[in-house]
C-alpha positions, 0 to 999 in steps of 0.5 A: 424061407427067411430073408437072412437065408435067401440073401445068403443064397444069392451071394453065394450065386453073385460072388462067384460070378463077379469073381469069374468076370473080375479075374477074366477082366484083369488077366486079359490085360496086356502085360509089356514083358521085355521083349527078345533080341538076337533072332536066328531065323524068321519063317512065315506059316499059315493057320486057319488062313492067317499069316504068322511069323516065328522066330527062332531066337538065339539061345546062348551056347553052353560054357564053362568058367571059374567063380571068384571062390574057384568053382566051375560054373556053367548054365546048368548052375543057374537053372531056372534062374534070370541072369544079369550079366556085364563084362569089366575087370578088375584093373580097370580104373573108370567104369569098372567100379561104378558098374560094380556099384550099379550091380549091387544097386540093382541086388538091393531094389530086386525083390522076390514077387513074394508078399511073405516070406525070403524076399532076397531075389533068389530067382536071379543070378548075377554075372561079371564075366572078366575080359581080363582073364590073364590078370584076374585068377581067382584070388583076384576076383574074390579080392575085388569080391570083398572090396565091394562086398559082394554076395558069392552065392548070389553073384559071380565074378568069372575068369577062365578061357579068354577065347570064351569070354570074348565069343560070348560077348561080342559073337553070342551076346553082340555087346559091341554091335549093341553098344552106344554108351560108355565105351572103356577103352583099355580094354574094349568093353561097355557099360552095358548089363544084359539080361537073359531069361530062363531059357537063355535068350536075351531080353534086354540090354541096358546102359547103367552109366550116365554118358557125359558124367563121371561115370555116374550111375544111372538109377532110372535104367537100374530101377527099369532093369530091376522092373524088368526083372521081376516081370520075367520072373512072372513070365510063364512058360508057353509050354505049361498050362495051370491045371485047371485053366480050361475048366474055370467056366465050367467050375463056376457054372457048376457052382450057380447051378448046384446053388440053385439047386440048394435054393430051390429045394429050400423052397420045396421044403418050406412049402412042404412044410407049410402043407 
């Protein structure tokens, strides 16, 4: 057997090999996702002899209110998608503007996890829900949408019923018990943006103004939400597994075998060929 063919049979033994330890290294890494908020209840359970604690965590309750273009909105408009919301209204003469342009900053730094292709964040839903719905009808909303140039498709500015918007906000989303930073005392209201995964949960709360400022954006947490973002965009769902997670082992060691198996009939057939 020439050299060329021998080299060749043993790159196709090694590259798998360091493939496979390449891949296992690199995915066993711990990835901070960000983390969860707001648990319901905890339970502690044994399993094989070890304790656990599970959380059920609160799922936001479903709600129907009116976009800036006057179509109803619910969760199930938003299926699959990351949701980053506020709260603000549209007289509102501090914080209200800023937060508006902070929104659209974070719009422009999330990008789709994509190399090719569409990279607007598609996988990403913007909300403003208005607590002051009396003043914000629909003509409004899209009034103040078109003073900021804000994309309807991808975000959202919502009115409706008063009652709603207040439950979601401070029973379901606990903004004021989370607050800390600028508080809007017209209407109380903070400057905090929250993000909510795919499943309704809460995984974050981010202040986006710069106390002690003039209502100054903060790009640092605007860049950090925008990271945050994107990781849970990767997040994958506990319940589904890759098609072939539990069978990679097995695929590669029928991959060294079947190559040893060429390289050995090779030999055979060289030898026979010398007899």
């Amino acid at each position: 057997m020439n050299r060329k063919a021998v080299y060749g049979i043993l790159l196709a033994v090694l590259l798998p090999v360091i493939g496979y330890i390449y891949v296992k290294k690199y995915s066993d890494r711990d990835v901070v996702m960000p983390r969860h908020y707001l648990p319901d209840s905890t339970t502690t359970v044994t399993r094989g002899g070890k304790e656990y604690t599970d959380t059920a965590w609160h799922q936001l309750p479903e709600f129907s209110l009116t976009n800036q273009l006057g179509q109803p909105v619910s969760w199930k408009d938003m299926k699959g998608k990351i949701v980053v919301a506020n709260f603000f209204f549209t007289h509102c003469p501090n914080i209200c503007p800023n937060m508006t342009r902070a929104m659209k900053l974070l719009q422009t730094v999330i990008k789709s996890p994509e190399k090719v292709g569409d990279r607007d964040p598609n996988f990403v839903q913007f909300l403003s829900f208005s607590i002051d719905p009396a003043r914000d009808s629909v003509p409004q909303l899209k009034h103040w949408s078109d003073v900021f140039g804000i994309n309807p498709q991808e975000w959202w500015l919502l009115t409706g019923d008063r009652q709603v918007i207040y439950d979601l906000s401070i029973k379901d989303l606990k903004m004021m018990a989370m607050d800390g930073g600028i508080v809007d005392s017209n209407f109380v209201h903070t400057d905090m943006f929250v993000v909510i995964d795919t499943n309704r949960y809460v995984r974050g709360y981010y202040h986006v103004l710069k106390p002690g400022t003039n209502h100054e954006i903060d790009t640092a947490t605007v860049f950090k939400l925008s990271e945050d973002v994107v990781l849970l965009s990767l997040e994958k769902d506990p319940k589904r597994k890759f098609l072939l997670a539990d069978k990679l082992v097995l695929i590669i060691t029928v991959f060294i075998i079947a190559a040893v198996a060429v390289f050995l009939l090779l030999a055979l057939l060289k030898r026979d060929k010398r007899s």
